[in-house]
C-alpha positions as a LaTeX table, in Angstrom:
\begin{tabular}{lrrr}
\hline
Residue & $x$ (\AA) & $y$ (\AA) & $z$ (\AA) \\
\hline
Unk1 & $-28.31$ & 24.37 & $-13.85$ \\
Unk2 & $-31.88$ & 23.49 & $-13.19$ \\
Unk3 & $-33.25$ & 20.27 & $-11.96$ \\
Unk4 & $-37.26$ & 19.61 & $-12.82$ \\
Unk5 & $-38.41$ & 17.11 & $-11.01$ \\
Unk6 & $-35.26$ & 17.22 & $-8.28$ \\
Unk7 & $-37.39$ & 15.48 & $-5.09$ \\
Unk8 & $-35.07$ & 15.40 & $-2.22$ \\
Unk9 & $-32.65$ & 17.39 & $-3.93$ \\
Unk10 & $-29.94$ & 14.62 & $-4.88$ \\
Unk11 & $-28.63$ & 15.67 & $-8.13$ \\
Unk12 & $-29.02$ & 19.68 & $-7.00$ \\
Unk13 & $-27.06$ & 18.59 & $-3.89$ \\
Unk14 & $-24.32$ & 16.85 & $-6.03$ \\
Unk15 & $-24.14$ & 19.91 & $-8.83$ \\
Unk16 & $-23.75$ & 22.07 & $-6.60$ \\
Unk17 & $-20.78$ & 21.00 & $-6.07$ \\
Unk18 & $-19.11$ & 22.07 & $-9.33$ \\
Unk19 & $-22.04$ & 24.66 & $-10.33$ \\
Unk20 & $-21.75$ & 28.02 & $-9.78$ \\
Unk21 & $-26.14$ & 28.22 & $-8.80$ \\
Unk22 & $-28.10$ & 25.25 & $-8.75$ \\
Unk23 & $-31.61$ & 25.40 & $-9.36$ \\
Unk24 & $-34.53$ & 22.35 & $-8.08$ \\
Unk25 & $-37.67$ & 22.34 & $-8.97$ \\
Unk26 & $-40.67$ & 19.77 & $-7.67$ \\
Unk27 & $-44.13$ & 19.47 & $-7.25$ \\
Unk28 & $-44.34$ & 18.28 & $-4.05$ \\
Unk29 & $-43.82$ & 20.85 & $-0.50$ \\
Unk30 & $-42.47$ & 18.13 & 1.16 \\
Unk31 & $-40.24$ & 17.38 & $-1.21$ \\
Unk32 & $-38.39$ & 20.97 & $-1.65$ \\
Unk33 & $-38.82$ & 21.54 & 2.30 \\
Unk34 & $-36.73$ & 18.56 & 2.89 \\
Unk35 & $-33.79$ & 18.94 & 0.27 \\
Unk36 & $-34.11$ & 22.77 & 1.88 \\
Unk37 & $-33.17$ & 21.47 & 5.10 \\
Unk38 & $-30.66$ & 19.08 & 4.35 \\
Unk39 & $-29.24$ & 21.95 & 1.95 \\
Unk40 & $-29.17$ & 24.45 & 5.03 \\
Unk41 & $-27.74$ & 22.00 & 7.32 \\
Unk42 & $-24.60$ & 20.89 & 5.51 \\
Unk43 & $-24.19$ & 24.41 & 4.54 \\
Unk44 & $-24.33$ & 24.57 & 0.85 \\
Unk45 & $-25.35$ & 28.02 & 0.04 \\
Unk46 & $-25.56$ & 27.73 & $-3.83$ \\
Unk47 & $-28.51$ & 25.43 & $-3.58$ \\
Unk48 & $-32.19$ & 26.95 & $-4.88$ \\
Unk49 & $-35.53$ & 25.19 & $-4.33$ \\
Unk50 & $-38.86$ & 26.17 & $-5.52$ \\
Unk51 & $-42.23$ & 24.27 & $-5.15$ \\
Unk52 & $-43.79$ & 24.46 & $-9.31$ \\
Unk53 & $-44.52$ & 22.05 & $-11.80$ \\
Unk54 & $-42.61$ & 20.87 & $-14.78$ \\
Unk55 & $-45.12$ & 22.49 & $-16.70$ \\
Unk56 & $-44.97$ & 26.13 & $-15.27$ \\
Unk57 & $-41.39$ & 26.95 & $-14.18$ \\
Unk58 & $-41.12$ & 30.22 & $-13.04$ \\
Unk59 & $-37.91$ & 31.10 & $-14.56$ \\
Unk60 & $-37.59$ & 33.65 & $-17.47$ \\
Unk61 & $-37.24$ & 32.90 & $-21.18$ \\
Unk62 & $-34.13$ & 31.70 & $-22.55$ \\
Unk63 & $-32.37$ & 31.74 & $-19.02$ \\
Unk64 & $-31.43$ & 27.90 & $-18.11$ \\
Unk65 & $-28.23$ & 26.72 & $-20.17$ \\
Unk66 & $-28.51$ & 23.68 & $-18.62$ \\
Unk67 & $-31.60$ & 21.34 & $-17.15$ \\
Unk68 & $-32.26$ & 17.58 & $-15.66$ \\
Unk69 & $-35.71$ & 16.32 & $-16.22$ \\
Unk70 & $-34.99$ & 12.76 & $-15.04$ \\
Unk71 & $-37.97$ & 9.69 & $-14.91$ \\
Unk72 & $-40.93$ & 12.58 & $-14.29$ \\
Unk73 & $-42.38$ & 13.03 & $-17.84$ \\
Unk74 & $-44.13$ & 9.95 & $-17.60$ \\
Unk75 & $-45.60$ & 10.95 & $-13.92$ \\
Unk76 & $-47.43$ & 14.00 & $-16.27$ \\
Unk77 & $-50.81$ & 14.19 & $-17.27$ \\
Unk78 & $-49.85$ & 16.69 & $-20.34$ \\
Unk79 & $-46.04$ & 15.94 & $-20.52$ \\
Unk80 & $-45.88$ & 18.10 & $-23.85$ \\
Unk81 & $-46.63$ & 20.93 & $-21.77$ \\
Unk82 & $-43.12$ & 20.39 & $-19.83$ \\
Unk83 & $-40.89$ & 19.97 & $-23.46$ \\
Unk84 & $-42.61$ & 23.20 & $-24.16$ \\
Unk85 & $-41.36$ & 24.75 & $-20.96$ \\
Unk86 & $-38.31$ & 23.28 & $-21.26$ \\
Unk87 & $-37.80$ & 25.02 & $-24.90$ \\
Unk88 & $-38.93$ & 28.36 & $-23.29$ \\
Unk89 & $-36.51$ & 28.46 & $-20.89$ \\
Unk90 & $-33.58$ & 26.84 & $-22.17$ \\
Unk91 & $-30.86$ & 29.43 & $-23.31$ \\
Unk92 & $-30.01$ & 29.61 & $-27.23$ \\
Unk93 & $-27.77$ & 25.98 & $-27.87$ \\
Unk94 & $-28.72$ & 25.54 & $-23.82$ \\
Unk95 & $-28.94$ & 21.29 & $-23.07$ \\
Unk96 & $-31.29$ & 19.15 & $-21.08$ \\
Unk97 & $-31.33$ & 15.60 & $-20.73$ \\
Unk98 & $-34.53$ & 14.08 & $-20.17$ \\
Unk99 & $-34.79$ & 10.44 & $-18.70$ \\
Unk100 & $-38.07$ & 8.00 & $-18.69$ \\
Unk101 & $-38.53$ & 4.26 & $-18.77$ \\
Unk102 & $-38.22$ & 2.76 & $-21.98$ \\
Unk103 & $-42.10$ & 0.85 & $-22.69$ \\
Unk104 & $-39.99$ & $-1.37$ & $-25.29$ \\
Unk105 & $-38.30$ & $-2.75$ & $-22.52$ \\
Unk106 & $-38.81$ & $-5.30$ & $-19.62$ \\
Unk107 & $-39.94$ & $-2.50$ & $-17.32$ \\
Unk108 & $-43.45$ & $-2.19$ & $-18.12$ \\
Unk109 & $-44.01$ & $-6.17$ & $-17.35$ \\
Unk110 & $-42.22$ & $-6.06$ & $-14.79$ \\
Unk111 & $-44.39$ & $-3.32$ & $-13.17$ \\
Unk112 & $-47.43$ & $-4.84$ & $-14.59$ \\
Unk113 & $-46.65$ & $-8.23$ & $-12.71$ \\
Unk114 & $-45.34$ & $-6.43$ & $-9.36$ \\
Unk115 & $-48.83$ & $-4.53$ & $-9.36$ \\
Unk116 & $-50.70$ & $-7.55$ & $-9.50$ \\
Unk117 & $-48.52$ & $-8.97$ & $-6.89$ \\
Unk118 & $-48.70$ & $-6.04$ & $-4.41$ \\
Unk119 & $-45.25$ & $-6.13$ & $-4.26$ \\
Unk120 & $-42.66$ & $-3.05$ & $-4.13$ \\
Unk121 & $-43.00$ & 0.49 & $-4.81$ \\
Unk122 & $-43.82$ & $-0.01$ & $-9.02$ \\
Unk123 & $-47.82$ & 1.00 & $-8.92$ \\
Unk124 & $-47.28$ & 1.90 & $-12.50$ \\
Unk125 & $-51.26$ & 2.26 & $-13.13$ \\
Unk126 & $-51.40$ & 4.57 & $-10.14$ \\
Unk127 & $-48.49$ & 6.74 & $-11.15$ \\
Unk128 & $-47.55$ & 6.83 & $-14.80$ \\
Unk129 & $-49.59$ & 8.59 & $-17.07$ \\
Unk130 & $-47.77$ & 7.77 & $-19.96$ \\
Unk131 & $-45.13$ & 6.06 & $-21.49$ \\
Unk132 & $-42.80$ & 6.17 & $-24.31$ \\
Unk133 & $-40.65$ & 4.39 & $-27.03$ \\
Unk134 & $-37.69$ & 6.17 & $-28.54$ \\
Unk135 & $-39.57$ & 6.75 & $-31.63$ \\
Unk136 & $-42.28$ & 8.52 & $-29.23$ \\
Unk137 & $-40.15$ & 10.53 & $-27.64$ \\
Unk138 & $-38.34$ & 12.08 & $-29.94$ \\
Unk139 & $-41.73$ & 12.53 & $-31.58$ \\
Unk140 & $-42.72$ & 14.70 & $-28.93$ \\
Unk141 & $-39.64$ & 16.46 & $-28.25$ \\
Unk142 & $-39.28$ & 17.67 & $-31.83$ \\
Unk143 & $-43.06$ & 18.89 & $-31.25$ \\
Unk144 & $-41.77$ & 21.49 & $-28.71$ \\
Unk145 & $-39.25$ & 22.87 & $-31.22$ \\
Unk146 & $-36.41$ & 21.17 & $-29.62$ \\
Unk147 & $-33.30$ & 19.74 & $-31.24$ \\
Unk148 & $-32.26$ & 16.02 & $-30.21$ \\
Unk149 & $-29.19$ & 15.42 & $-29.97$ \\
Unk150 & $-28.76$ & 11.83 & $-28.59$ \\
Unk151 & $-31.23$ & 9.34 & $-27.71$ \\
Unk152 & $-30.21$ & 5.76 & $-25.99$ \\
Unk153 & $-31.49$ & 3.26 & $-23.94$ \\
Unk154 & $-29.19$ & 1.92 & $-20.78$ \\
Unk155 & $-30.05$ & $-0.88$ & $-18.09$ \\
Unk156 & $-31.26$ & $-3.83$ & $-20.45$ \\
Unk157 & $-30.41$ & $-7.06$ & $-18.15$ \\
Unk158 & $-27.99$ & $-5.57$ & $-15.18$ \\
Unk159 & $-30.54$ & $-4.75$ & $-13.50$ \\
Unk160 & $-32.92$ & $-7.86$ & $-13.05$ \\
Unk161 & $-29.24$ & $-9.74$ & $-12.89$ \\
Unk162 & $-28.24$ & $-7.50$ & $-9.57$ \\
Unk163 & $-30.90$ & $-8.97$ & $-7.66$ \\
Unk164 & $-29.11$ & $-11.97$ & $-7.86$ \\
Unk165 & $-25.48$ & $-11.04$ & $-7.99$ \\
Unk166 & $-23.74$ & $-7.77$ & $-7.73$ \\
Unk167 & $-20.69$ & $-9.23$ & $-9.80$ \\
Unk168 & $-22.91$ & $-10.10$ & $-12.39$ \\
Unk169 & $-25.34$ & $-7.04$ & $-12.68$ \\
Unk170 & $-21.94$ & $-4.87$ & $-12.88$ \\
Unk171 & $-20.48$ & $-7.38$ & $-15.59$ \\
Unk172 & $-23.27$ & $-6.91$ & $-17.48$ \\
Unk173 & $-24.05$ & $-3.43$ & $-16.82$ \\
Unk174 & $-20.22$ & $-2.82$ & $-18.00$ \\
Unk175 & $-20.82$ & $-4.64$ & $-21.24$ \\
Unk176 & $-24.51$ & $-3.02$ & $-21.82$ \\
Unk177 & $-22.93$ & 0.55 & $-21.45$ \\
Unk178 & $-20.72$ & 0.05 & $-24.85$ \\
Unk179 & $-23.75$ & $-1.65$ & $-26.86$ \\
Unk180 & $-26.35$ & $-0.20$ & $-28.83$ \\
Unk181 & $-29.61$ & $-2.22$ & $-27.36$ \\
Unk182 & $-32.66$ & $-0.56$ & $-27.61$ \\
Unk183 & $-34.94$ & $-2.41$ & $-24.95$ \\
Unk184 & $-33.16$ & $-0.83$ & $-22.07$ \\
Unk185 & $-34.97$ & $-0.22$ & $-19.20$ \\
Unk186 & $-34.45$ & 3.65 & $-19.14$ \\
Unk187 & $-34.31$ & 5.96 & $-22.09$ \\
Unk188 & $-32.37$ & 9.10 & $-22.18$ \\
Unk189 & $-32.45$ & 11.86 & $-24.51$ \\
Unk190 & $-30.09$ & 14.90 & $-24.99$ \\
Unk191 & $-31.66$ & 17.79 & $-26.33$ \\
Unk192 & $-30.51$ & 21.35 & $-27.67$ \\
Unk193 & $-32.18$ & 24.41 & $-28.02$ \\
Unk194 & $-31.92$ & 25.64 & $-31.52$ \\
Unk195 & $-30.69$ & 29.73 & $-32.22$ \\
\hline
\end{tabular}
């Protein structure tokens, strides 16, 4: 199991758990240092972290069979470069799901307005290099010689309605999870290596 992208280390941390070897990869030093620590200090000792990018992964061909790129594709200048990485070193019929915000969505005007604002954390023109529809990314996953399996959106309303009301954002949320909407906030995408 291999997380691209893993920051602190949360979904490595919570793998490991019911993975034999749990792999995270980031960018950022501080990043890997930190989820190294915490790692070390509660004593999990099939934890991995390695400082690359999502583009150059130094792990051999065909020897992930599974792999979490979640929300970093759009933080990539040449995000093609990581769904050809991703094909290298995915095992034969290996998975990975790959996450991103959905541009058909609400998202990108709600960023759009929060930048103008100066408000929160979104600075989408500062860090998002790209973005993508459905259509678009399966576009550029099938570029890479990958298989998709699944592609969705989730988190249309709940949300935006959370801010407000936890009952209501989990109503919602409840009801958005058995839909088919495709301006969801996030898009996810399951996606096979072929034989």
């Amino acid at each position: 199991m291999l997380d691209v992208g893993c920051g602190s280390g949360n979904f490595v941390f919570e793998f490991a758990l019911e993975c034999r070897s749990v792999y995270g990869v980031d960018i950022l030093k501080d990043g890997v240092s930190f989820a190294h620590r915490i790692a070390n200090k509660s004593g999990v000792k099939n934890t991995h972290y390695i400082q690359a990018s999502a583009q150059h992964i130094p792990f051999l061909d065909s020897s992930v069979d599974r792999i979490l790129l979640l929300d970093v594709i759009e933080h990539l200048r040449k995000p093609q470069e990581a769904f050809v990485e991703l094909a290298r070193i995915l095992k034969p019929k290996g998975k990975a799901i790959v996450t991103t915000p959905n541009a058909m969505s609400l998202w990108p005007i709600i960023e759009y307005v929060a930048d103008i604002l100066k408000i929160g954390i979104c600075r989408r023109f500062v860090e998002h290099e790209s973005t993508y529809t459905a259509t678009g990314l399966i576009r550029a996953i099938r570029r890479s010689d990958l298989l998709v399996v699944k592609i969705g959106s989730t988190y249309f309303l709940s949300p935006i309605a959370a801010i407000f009301s936890r009952r209501v954002g989990r109503k919602l949320f409840e009801m958005e999870i058995v839909q088919r909407n495709p301006f969801g906030m996030l898009l996810y995408c399951i996606v096979e290596k072929q034989m």
